[in-house]
N, C-alpha and C positions, 0 to 999 in steps of 0.2 A: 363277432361284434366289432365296429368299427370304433375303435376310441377315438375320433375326430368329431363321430357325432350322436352325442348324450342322449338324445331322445329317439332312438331309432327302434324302440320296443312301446313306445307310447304312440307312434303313428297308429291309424287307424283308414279305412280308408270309405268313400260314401258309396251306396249302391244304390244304385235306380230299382226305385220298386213299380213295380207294372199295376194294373187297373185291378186286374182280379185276384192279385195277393193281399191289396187292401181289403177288396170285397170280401177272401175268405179270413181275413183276422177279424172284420168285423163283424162277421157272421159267426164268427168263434167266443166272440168276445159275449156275442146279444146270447148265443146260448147257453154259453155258462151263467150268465146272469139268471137268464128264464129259470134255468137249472136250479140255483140256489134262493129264487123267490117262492119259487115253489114249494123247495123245501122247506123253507121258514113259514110260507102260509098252511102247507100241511102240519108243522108241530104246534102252530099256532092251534089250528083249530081243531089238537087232539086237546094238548094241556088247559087252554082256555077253560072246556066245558068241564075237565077236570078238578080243575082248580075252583072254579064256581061253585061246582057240587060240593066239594072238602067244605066250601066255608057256608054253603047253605045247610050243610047237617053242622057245622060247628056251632051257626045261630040257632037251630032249631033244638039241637041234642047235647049243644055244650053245658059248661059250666050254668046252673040257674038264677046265682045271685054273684056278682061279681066279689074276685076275694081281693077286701081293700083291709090292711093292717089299721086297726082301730088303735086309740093311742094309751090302749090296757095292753096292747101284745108289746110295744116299746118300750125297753126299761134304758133308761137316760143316766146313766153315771157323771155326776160333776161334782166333783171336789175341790178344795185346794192344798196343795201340798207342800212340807217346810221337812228340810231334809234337818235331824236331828244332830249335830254331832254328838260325841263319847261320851261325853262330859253330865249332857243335857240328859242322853238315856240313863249312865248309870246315877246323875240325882234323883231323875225321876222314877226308878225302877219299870220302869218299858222292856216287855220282852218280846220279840214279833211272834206271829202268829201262831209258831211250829213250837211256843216256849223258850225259847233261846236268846238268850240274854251276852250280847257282845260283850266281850270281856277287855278288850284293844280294838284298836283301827284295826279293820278287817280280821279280827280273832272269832270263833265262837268259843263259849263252853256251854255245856249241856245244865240247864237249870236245879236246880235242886227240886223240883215239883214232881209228884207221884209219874210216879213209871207204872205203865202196867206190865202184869206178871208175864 
């Protein structure tokens, strides 16, 4: 490598192309094309009819009444919610769900309410 001059691996340099090396890359070029038209027009017109049939038996043998959620299968929860402090529960004697009645900020104890055996 010449250190005087920087670009001496980025040279390149031009070649004369003759008549019939264009003619055969073009010739190269139209049959790989042919080549991959063909092959798209052949899966075309395996899948096509394929396809057509799946959805003519889907219209003829499908589903017979379409399934639309009527607004009895929808159950809509809206409330409003007001967070209780300590205070609030133990005046009001509120105990959540499971019986348990907060004893402190963030404490539980177990209610005095029947246990079973």
């Amino acid at each position: 490598m010449n250190p005087s001059d920087p670009y001496e691996r980025v040279r390149f340099t031009v070649r004369r192309i003759s008549g019939w090396q264009v003619a055969l890359a073009v010739a190269a070029a139209l049959a790989i094309g042919t080549a991959l038209a063909l092959v798209a027009a052949s899966v075309f017109l395996v899948v096509f009819p394929v396809a057509l049939l799946a959805g003519l038996a889907y219209k003829l043998f499908g589903p017979r009444r379409p399934v639309a959620r009527t607004r009895a299968d929808v159950t809509v929860i809206d409330a409003e919610y007001r967070e209780l402090s300590p205070d609030e529960i133990a005046r009001e004697g509120k105990a959540d769900a499971y019986g348990v009645r907060p004893t402190g900020p963030g404490r539980f104890r177990a209610t005095p309410f029947s246990q079973r055996p």
